[in-house]
C-alpha positions in Angstrom: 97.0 -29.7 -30.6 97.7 -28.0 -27.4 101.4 -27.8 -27.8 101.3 -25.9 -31.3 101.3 -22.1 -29.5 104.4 -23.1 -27.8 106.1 -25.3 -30.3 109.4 -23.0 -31.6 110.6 -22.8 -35.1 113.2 -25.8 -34.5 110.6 -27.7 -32.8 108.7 -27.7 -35.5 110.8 -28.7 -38.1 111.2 -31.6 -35.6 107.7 -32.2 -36.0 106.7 -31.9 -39.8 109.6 -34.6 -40.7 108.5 -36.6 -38.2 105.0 -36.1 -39.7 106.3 -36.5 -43.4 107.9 -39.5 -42.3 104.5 -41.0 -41.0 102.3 -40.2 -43.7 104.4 -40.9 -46.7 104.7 -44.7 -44.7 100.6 -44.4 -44.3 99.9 -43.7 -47.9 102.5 -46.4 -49.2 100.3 -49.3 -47.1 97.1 -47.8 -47.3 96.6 -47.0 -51.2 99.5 -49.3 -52.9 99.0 -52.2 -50.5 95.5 -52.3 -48.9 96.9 -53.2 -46.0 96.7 -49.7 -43.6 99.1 -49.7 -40.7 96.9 -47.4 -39.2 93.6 -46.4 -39.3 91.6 -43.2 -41.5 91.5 -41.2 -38.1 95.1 -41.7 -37.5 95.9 -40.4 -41.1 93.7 -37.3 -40.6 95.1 -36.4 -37.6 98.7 -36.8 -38.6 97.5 -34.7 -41.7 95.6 -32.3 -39.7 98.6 -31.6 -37.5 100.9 -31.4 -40.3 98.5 -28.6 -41.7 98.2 -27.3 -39.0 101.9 -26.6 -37.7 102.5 -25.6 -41.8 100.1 -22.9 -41.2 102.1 -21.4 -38.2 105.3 -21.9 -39.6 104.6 -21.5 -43.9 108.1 -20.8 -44.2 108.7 -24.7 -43.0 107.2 -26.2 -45.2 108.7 -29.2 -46.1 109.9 -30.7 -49.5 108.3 -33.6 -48.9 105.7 -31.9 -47.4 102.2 -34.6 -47.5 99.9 -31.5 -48.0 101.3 -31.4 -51.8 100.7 -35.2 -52.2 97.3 -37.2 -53.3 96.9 -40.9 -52.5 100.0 -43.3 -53.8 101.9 -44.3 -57.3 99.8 -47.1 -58.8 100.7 -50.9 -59.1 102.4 -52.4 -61.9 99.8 -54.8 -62.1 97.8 -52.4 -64.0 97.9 -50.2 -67.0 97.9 -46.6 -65.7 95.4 -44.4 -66.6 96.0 -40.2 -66.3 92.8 -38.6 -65.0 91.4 -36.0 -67.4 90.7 -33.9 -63.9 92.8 -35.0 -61.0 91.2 -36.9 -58.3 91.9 -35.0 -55.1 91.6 -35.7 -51.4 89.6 -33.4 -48.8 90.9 -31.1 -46.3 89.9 -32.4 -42.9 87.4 -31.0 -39.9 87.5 -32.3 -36.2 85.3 -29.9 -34.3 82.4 -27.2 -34.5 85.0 -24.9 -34.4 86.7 -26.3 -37.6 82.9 -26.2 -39.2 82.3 -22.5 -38.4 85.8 -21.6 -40.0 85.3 -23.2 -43.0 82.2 -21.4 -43.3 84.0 -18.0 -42.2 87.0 -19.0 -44.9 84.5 -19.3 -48.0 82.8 -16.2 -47.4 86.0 -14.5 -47.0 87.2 -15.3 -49.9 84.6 -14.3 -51.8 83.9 -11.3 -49.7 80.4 -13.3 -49.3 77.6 -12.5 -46.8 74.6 -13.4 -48.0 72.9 -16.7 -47.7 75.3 -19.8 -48.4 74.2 -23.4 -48.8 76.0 -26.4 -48.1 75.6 -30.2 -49.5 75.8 -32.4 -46.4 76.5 -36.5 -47.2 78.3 -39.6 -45.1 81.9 -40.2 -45.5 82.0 -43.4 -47.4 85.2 -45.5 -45.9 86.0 -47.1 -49.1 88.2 -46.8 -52.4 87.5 -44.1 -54.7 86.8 -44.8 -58.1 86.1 -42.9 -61.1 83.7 -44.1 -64.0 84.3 -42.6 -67.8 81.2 -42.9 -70.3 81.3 -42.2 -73.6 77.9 -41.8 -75.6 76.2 -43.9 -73.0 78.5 -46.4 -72.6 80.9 -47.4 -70.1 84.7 -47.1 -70.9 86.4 -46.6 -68.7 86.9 -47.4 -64.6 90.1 -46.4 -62.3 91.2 -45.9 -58.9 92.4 -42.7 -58.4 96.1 -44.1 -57.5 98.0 -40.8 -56.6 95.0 -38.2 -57.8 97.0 -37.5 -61.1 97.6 -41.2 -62.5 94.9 -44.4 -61.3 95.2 -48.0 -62.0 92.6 -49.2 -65.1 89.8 -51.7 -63.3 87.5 -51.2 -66.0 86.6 -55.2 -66.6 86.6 -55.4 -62.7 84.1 -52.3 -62.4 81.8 -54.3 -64.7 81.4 -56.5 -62.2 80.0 -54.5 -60.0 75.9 -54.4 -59.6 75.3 -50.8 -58.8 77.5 -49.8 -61.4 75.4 -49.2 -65.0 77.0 -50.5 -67.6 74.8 -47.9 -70.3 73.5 -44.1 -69.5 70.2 -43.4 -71.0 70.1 -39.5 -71.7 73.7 -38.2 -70.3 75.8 -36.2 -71.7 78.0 -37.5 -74.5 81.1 -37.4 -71.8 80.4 -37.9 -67.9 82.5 -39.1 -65.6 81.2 -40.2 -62.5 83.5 -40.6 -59.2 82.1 -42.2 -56.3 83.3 -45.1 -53.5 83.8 -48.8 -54.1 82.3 -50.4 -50.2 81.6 -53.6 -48.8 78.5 -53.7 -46.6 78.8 -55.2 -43.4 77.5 -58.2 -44.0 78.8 -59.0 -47.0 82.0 -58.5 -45.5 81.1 -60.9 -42.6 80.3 -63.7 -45.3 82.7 -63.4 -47.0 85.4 -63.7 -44.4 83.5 -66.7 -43.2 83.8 -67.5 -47.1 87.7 -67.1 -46.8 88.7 -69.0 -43.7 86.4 -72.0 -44.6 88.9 -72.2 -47.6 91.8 -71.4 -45.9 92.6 -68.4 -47.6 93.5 -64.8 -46.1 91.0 -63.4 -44.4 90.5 -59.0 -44.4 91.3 -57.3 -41.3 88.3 -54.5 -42.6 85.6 -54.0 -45.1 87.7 -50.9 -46.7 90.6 -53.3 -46.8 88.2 -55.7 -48.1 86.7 -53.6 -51.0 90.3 -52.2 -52.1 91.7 -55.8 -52.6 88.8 -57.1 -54.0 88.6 -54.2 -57.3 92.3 -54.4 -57.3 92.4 -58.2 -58.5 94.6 -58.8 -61.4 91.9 -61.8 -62.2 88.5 -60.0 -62.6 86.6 -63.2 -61.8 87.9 -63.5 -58.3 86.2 -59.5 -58.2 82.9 -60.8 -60.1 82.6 -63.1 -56.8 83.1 -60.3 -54.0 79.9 -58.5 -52.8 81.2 -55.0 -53.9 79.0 -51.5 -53.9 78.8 -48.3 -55.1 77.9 -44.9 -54.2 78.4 -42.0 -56.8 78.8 -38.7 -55.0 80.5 -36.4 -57.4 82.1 -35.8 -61.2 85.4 -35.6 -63.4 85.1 -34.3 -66.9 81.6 -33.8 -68.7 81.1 -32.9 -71.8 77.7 -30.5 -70.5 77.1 -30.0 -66.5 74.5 -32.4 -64.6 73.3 -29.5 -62.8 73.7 -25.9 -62.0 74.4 -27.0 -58.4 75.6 -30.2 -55.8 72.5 -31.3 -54.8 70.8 -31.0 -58.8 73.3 -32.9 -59.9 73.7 -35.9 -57.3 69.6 -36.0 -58.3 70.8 -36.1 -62.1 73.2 -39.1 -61.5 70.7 -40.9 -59.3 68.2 -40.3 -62.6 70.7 -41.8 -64.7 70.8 -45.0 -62.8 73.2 -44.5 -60.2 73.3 -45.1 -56.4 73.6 -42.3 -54.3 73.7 -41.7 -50.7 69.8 -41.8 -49.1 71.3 -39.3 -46.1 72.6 -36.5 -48.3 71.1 -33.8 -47.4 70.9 -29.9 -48.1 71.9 -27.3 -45.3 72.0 -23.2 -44.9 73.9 -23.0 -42.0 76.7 -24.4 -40.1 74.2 -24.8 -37.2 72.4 -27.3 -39.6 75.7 -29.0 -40.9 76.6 -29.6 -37.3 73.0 -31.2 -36.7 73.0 -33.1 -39.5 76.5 -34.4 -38.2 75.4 -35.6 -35.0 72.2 -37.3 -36.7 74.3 -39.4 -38.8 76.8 -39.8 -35.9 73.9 -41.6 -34.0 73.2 -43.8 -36.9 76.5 -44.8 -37.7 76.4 -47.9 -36.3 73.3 -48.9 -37.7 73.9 -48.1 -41.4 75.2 -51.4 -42.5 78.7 -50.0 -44.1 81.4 -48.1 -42.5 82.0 -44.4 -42.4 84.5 -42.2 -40.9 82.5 -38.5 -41.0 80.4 -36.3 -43.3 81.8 -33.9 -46.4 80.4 -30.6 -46.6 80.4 -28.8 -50.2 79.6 -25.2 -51.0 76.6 -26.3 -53.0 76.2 -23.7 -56.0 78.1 -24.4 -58.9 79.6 -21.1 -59.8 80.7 -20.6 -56.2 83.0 -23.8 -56.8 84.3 -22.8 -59.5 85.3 -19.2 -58.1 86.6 -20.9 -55.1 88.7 -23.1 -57.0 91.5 -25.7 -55.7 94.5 -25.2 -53.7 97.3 -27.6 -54.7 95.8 -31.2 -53.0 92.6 -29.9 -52.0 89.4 -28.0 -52.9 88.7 -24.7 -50.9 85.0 -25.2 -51.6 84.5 -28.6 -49.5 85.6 -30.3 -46.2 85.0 -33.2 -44.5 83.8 -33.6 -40.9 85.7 -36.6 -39.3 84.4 -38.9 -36.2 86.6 -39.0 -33.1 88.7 -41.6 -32.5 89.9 -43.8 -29.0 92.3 -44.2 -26.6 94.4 -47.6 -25.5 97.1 -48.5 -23.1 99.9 -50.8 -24.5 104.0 -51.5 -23.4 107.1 -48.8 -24.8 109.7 -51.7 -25.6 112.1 -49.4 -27.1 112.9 -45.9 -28.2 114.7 -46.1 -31.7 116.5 -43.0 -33.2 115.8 -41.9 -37.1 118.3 -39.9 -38.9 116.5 -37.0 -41.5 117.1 -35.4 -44.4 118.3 -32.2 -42.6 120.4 -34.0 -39.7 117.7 -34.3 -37.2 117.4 -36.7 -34.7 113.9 -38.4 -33.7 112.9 -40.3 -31.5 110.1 -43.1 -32.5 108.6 -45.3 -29.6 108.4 -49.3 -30.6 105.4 -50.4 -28.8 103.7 -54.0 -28.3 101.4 -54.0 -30.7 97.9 -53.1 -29.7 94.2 -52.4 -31.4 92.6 -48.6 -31.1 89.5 -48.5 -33.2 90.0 -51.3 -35.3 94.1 -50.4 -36.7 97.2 -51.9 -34.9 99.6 -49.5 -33.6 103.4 -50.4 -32.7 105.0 -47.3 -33.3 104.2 -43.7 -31.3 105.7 -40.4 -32.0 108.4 -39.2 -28.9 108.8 -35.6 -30.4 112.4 -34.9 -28.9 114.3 -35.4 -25.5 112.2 -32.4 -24.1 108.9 -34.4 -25.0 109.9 -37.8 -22.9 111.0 -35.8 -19.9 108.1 -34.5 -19.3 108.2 -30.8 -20.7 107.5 -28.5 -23.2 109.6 -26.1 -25.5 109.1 -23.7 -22.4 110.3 -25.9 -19.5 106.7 -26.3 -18.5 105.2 -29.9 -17.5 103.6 -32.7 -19.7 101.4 -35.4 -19.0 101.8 -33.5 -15.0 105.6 -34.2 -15.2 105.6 -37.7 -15.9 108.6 -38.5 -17.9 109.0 -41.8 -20.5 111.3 -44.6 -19.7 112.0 -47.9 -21.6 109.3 -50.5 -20.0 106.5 -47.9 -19.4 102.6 -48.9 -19.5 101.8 -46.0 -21.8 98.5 -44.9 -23.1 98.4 -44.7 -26.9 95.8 -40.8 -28.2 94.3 -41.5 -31.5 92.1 -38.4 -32.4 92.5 -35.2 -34.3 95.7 -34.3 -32.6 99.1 -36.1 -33.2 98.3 -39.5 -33.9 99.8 -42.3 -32.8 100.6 -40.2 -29.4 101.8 -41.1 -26.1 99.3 -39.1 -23.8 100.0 -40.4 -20.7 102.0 -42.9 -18.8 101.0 -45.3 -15.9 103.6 -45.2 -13.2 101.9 -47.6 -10.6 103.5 -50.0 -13.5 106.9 -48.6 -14.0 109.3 -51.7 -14.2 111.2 -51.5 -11.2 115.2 -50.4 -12.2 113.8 -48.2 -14.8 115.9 -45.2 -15.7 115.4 -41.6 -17.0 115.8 -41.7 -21.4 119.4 -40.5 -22.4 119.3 -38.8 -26.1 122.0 -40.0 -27.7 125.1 -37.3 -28.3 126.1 -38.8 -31.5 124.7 -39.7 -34.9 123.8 -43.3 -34.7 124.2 -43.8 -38.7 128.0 -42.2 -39.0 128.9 -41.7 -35.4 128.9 -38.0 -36.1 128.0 -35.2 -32.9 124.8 -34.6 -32.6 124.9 -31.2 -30.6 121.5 -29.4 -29.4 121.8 -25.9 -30.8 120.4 -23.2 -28.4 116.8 -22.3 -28.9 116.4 -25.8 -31.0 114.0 -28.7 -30.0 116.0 -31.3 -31.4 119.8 -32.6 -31.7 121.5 -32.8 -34.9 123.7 -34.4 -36.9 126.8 -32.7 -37.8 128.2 -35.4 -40.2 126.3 -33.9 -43.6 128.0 -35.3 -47.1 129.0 -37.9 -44.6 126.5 -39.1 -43.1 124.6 -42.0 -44.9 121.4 -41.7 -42.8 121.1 -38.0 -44.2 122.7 -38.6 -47.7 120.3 -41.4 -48.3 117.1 -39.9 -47.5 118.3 -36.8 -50.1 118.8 -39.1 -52.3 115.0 -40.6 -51.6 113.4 -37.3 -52.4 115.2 -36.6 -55.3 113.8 -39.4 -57.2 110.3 -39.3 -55.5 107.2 -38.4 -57.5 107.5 -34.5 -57.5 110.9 -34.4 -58.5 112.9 -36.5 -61.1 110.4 -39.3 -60.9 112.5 -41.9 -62.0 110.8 -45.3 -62.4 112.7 -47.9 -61.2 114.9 -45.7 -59.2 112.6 -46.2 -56.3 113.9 -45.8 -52.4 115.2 -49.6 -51.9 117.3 -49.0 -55.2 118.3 -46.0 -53.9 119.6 -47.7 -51.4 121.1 -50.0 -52.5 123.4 -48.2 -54.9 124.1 -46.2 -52.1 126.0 -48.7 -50.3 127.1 -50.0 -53.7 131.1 -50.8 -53.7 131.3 -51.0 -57.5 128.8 -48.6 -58.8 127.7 -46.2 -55.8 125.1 -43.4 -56.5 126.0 -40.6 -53.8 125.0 -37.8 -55.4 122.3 -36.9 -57.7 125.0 -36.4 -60.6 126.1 -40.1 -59.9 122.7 -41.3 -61.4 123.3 -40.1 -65.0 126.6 -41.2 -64.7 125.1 -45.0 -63.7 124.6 -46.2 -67.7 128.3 -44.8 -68.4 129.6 -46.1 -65.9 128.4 -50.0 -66.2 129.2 -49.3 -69.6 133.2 -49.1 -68.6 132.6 -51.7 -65.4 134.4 -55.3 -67.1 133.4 -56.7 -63.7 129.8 -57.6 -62.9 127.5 -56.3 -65.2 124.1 -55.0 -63.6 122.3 -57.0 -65.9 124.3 -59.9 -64.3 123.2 -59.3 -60.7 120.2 -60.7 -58.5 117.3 -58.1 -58.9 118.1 -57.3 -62.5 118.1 -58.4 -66.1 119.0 -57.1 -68.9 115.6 -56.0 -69.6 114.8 -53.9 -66.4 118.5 -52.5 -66.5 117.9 -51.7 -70.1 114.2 -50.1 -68.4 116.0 -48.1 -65.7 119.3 -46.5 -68.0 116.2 -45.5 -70.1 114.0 -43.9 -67.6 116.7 -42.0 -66.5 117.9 -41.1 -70.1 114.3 -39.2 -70.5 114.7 -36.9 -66.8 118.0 -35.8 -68.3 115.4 -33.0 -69.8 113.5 -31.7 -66.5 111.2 -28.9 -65.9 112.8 -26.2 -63.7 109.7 -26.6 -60.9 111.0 -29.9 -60.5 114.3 -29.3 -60.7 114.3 -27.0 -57.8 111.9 -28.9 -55.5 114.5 -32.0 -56.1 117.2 -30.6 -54.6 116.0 -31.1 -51.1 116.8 -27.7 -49.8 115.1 -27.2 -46.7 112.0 -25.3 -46.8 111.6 -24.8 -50.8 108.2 -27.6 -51.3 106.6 -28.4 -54.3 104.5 -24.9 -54.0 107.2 -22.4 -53.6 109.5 -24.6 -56.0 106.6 -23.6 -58.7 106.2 -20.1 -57.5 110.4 -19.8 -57.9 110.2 -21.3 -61.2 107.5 -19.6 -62.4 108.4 -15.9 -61.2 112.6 -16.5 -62.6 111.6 -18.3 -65.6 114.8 -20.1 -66.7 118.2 -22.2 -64.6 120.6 -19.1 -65.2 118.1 -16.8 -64.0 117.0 -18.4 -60.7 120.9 -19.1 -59.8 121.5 -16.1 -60.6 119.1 -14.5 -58.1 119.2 -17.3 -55.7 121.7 -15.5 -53.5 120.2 -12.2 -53.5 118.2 -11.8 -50.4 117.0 -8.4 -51.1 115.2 -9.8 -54.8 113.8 -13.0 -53.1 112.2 -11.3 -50.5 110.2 -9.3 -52.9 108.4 -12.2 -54.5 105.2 -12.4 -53.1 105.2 -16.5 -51.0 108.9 -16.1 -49.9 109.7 -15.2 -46.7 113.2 -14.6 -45.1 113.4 -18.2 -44.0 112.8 -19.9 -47.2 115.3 -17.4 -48.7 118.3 -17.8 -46.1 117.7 -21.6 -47.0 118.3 -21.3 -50.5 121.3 -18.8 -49.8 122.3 -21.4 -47.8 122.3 -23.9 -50.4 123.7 -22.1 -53.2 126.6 -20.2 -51.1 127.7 -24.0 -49.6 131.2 -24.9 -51.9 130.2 -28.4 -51.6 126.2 -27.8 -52.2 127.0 -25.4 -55.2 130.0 -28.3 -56.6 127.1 -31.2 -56.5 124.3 -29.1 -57.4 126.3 -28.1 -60.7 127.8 -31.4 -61.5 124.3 -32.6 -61.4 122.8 -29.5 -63.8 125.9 -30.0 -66.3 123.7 -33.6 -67.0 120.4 -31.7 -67.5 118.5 -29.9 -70.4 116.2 -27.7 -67.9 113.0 -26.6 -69.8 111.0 -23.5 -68.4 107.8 -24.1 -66.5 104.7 -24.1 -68.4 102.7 -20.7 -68.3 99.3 -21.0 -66.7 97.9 -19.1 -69.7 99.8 -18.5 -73.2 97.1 -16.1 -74.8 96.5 -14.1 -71.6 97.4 -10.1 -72.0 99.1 -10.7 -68.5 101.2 -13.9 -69.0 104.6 -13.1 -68.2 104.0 -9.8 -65.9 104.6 -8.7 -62.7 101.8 -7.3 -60.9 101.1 -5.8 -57.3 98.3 -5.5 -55.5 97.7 -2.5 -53.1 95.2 -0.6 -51.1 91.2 -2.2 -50.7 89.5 -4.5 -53.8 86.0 -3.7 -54.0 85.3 -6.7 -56.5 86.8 -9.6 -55.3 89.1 -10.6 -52.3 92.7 -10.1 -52.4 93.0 -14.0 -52.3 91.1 -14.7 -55.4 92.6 -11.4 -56.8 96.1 -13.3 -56.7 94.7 -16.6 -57.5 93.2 -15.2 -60.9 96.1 -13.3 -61.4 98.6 -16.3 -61.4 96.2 -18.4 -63.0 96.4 -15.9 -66.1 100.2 -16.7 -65.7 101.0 -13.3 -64.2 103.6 -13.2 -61.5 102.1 -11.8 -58.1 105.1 -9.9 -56.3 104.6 -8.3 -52.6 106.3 -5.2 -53.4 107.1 -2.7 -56.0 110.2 -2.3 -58.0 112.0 -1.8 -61.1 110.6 -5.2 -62.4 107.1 -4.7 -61.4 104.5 -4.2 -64.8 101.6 -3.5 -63.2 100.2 -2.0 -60.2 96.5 -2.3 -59.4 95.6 0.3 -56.7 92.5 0.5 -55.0 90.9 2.8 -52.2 93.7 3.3 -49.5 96.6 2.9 -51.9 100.0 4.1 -50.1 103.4 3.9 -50.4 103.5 1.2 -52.9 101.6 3.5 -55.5 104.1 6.8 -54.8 106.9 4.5 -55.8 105.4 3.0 -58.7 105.1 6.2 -59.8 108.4 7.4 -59.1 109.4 4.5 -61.3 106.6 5.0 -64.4 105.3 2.1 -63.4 101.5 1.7 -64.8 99.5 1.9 -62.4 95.3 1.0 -62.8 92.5 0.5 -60.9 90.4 -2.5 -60.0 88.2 -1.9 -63.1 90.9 -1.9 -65.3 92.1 -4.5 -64.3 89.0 -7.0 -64.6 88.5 -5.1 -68.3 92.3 -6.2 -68.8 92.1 -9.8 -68.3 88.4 -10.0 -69.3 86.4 -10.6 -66.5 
């Protein structure tokens, strides 16, 4: 990720909807369709980059952003199942580098220095599946669908050898997660299996292993060589262990398979050897996978270090490299965001890195296929991209799928230097190129259907109004509706009224729809007309407010009139402790725009907004604003705030009339003379763990 020291603000907005774009497409074919149109190293690094330019740039972060989202909706094939803990996914490692700063970022948050030991275990490339017992006895099996809802496979898990269908001695609740695989072999076989009878055959053994548990018939499972290994836990009704390693023992004692090469490690010096010693074996193990997880192995450290909102700080996984392949740029097609920018997307003959077919490439912007950087300075040693090109395709842990390089000695002959388009392609629009921003945009807005669309898209995904039914080929279709259009968000609880009064062409009446999935749908949106103010916010698709800060908004204004009230006031923004100016001008923005304000209040006039839920009712903190200041002796300032909010205290960066609490340690400044100019209480670190009990 060489670019990212150079990439500007507008360059890498560019990027992360480009990104978002990618990944949301990735998880859509790789969890609801076991079908990946790209492989686990292309995911990571698309992920990893993502994180990556977020961490630059926080106050970019997307709406959409993929570091907020888990896995993908489940099928309607199966009954959904809500997971008693949710089933998250791992924060990625490419490099030693990446290893040693994990290391460095769990000891600094718990202001550790002592001796720390890690779990070290293969990556299992497979589908993640989560086991329920009750007394003994299994209950309950699911996939973990998108890490807050799964799809039930519970007669299809029985069908699977290494999984025990009794516990002798467990606790009265255990839930065991672990990874569904296909061995090698098996896979082999059964391909041979599948052709011989002239059925579809699996381009994988992860593909393999997904479709195989995911069969509605759980006899056409019973007949698939499936596997298991267990490797960690949901709810229990008593722990397995005080620690990682104690417990993976306890599961293997109660029956279960677990991996042979896990093994326990006290420095990153041994995590990295460990690494490379099952990197050398990797071919040789019989079943595929893609790296090694790491996990803080004591208990109680886990449960200080907590979760952040898609991942756990207290684990990461090591990925393998990837390759490299060389393969023809047929075309250079132009996507229309959210926001109005324009990006390019190379269509490429379709070729095989590392096992995944790849016909589409990131282009960045117009700077990117000519050559240069955000600074003017050359790229691939000058070599710009023109239609035709033999281009070489990077799939690692940088921007994946990439064009790296390009092979001139086969440049068609006639071939010309890329022209950006000037002008919206989806409403015909200007697409100017701002000064000081990478990429050209749209200047059409309300009018442009490219841009009103994909709001539209993100205001019923998952996050925000969640309306099933109201999925993105609905939403596009009603878009381009002549007789009842939805082109605002107000327009959707306005849908039911408005077929209601429509003599002509009932939607029960038309191809697609019934009258029992139009009687579904005017019902799913009936119960989002109440909506919680988190997702209220994050639904409105103003640029730079995600899922987090939507939650940290919600939470530190409480209630609709109070947020709106505030939501111009850059000065009372500001002071929350997550917001930056960006993020603030942006909801300024939004909220000071006559059309904005006229269709974000038509839409609120349909709405009963409830207040989000506190993190803690009963705590003596719930509700208050607090400030940090000057040196904690007992704990980092990170897990400081994290306990803080957790208590359902609001965290504020500065100190004013509203603040309730300061807690001042060793050092304390400016921020304790003004809280006590204002009578603010003011405590010290003591105090304060004697205040919330801890």
């Amino acid at each position: 990720m060489d670019d990212l020291e150079n990439l500007t603000k507008d360059q890498a907005e560019a990027e992360l909807a480009r990104l978002a774009r990618l990944i949301a497409a990735a998880n859509s074919a790789y969890h609801g369709a076991d079908a990946p149109e790209i492989s686990d190293a292309d995911y990571d690094a698309l992920k990893r980059r993502n994180a990556a330019i977020e961490a630059r740039f926080p106050a970019l972060k997307r709406a959409d952003s993929p570091s907020e989202r888990v896995g993908a909706p489940v099928s309607d094939g199966f009954a959904k199942v809500r997971h008693a803990r949710p089933m998250l996914s791992l924060e990625n490692a490419f490099d030693d580098a990446d290893v040693a700063d994990f290391d460095e970022r769990v000891r600094s948050f718990l202001g550790h220095s002592g001796p720390l030991s890690y779990t070290a275990e293969p990556k299992i490339d497979g589908l993640s599946l989560a086991l329920r017992y009750e007394n003994g006895k299994l209950v309950q099996a699911a996939t973990r669908g998108d890490g807050e809802v799964g799809e039930n496979v519970t007669e299809n898990a029985r069908t699977i050898a290494d999984i025990p269908q009794t516990l002798t001695g467990a606790p009265a609740v255990v839930e065991v997660r672990g990874e569904v695989y296909m061995a090698h072999a098996d896979f082999a076989a059964l391909n041979l299996r599948q052709a011989a009878a002239g059925e579809k055959t699996f381009a994988n053994p992860r593909n393999a292993a997904a479709g195989s548990l995911r069969q509605l018939d759980a006899k056409i499972t019973a007949a698939r060589p499936l596997r298991f290994f267990a490797y960690t836990w949901g709810e229990l009704s008593e722990p397995l262990g005080a620690t990682q390693d104690a417990s993976i023992n306890r599961m293997k004692s109660l029956g279960f398979q677990v991996n042979p090469l896990t093994v326990l490690c006290h420095t990153p010096a041994d995590l990295l050897t460990h690494y490379r010693t099952i990197e050398a074996q990797r071919a040789t193990l019989g079943y595929d996978i893609d790296g090694v997880v790491y996990k803080v192995n004591d208990l109680a450290l886990q449960a200080r270090l907590g979760f952040r909102s898609t991942t756990p700080r207290w684990a990461v996984a090591h990925k393998f490299p990837a390759e490299l392949a060389w393969t023809r740029l047929l075309a250079i097609d132009i996507q229309v965001g959210r926001t109005g920018a324009l990006s390019p997307v190379a269509r490429l003959q379709p070729v095989t890195v590392g096992g995944v077919v790849v016909s589409n490439a990131t282009l960045h912007n117009e700077d990117y296929i000519a050559g240069r950087d955000s600074k003017g300075q050359p790229i691939r040693d000058g070599k710009d991209i023109r239609l035709g090109d033999w281009v070489q395709v990077y799939r690692a842990g940088d921007v994946i799928p990439k064009i790296a390089d390009v092979d001139l000695a086969q440049r068609p002959t006639g071939a010309t230097p890329y022209q950006m388009p000037h002008i919206c392609p989806e409403c015909a629009s200007p697409a100017p190129r701002a000064e000081g921003d990478a990429v050209r945009r749209c200047t059409g807005g309300l009018i442009c259907p490219a841009q009103g669309v994909e709001r539209l898209k993100h205001f019923v995904s998952r996050g925000a109004f969640d309306i099933e039914g109201l999925g993105a080929k609905q939403i596009e279709m009603f878009f381009a509706d002549a007789i009842l259009p939805i082109k605002t968000p107000a327009d959707i609880f306005t849908l039911a009224s408005r077929d209601a009064d429509n003599p002509l062409q009932k939607l029960k009446n038309r191809e697609g729809f019934g009258e029992t999935s139009t009687a579904k749908l005017f019902a799913a949106i009936e119960a989002r007309r109440t909506i919680g103010l988190d997702r209220l916010i994050f639904a409105l698709g103003i640029r730079h407010v995600g899922e987090t800060s939507a939650s940290l908004l919600a939470r530190h204004y409480g209630t609709w009139a109070n947020f709106v009230a505030h939501a111009t006031d850059l000065a009372d923004l500001t002071a929350i402790d997550g917001v930056g100016e960006t993020l603030a001008e942006s909801l300024i923005a939004a909220f000071t725009n006559p059309a904005e304000r006229a269709a974000i209040d038509a839409l609120v006039a349909h709405l009963t907004i409830t207040p989000i839920a506190a993190a803690s009712n009963d705590s003596p903190v719930a509700g208050k604003t607090v400030v940090f200041t000057g040196t904690l002796e007992r704990m980092t300032r990170a897990e400081a705030k994290a306990r803080a909010e957790a208590l359902g205290a609001k965290v504020a960066g500065s100190v004013s009339a509203k603040t309730d609490i300061l807690i001042a340690g060793p050092g304390a400044g400016s921020k304790a003379k003004e809280a006590a100019k204002l009578g603010i209480l003011t405590i010290d670190e003591d105090a304060w763990l004697a205040m919330i009990g801890a």
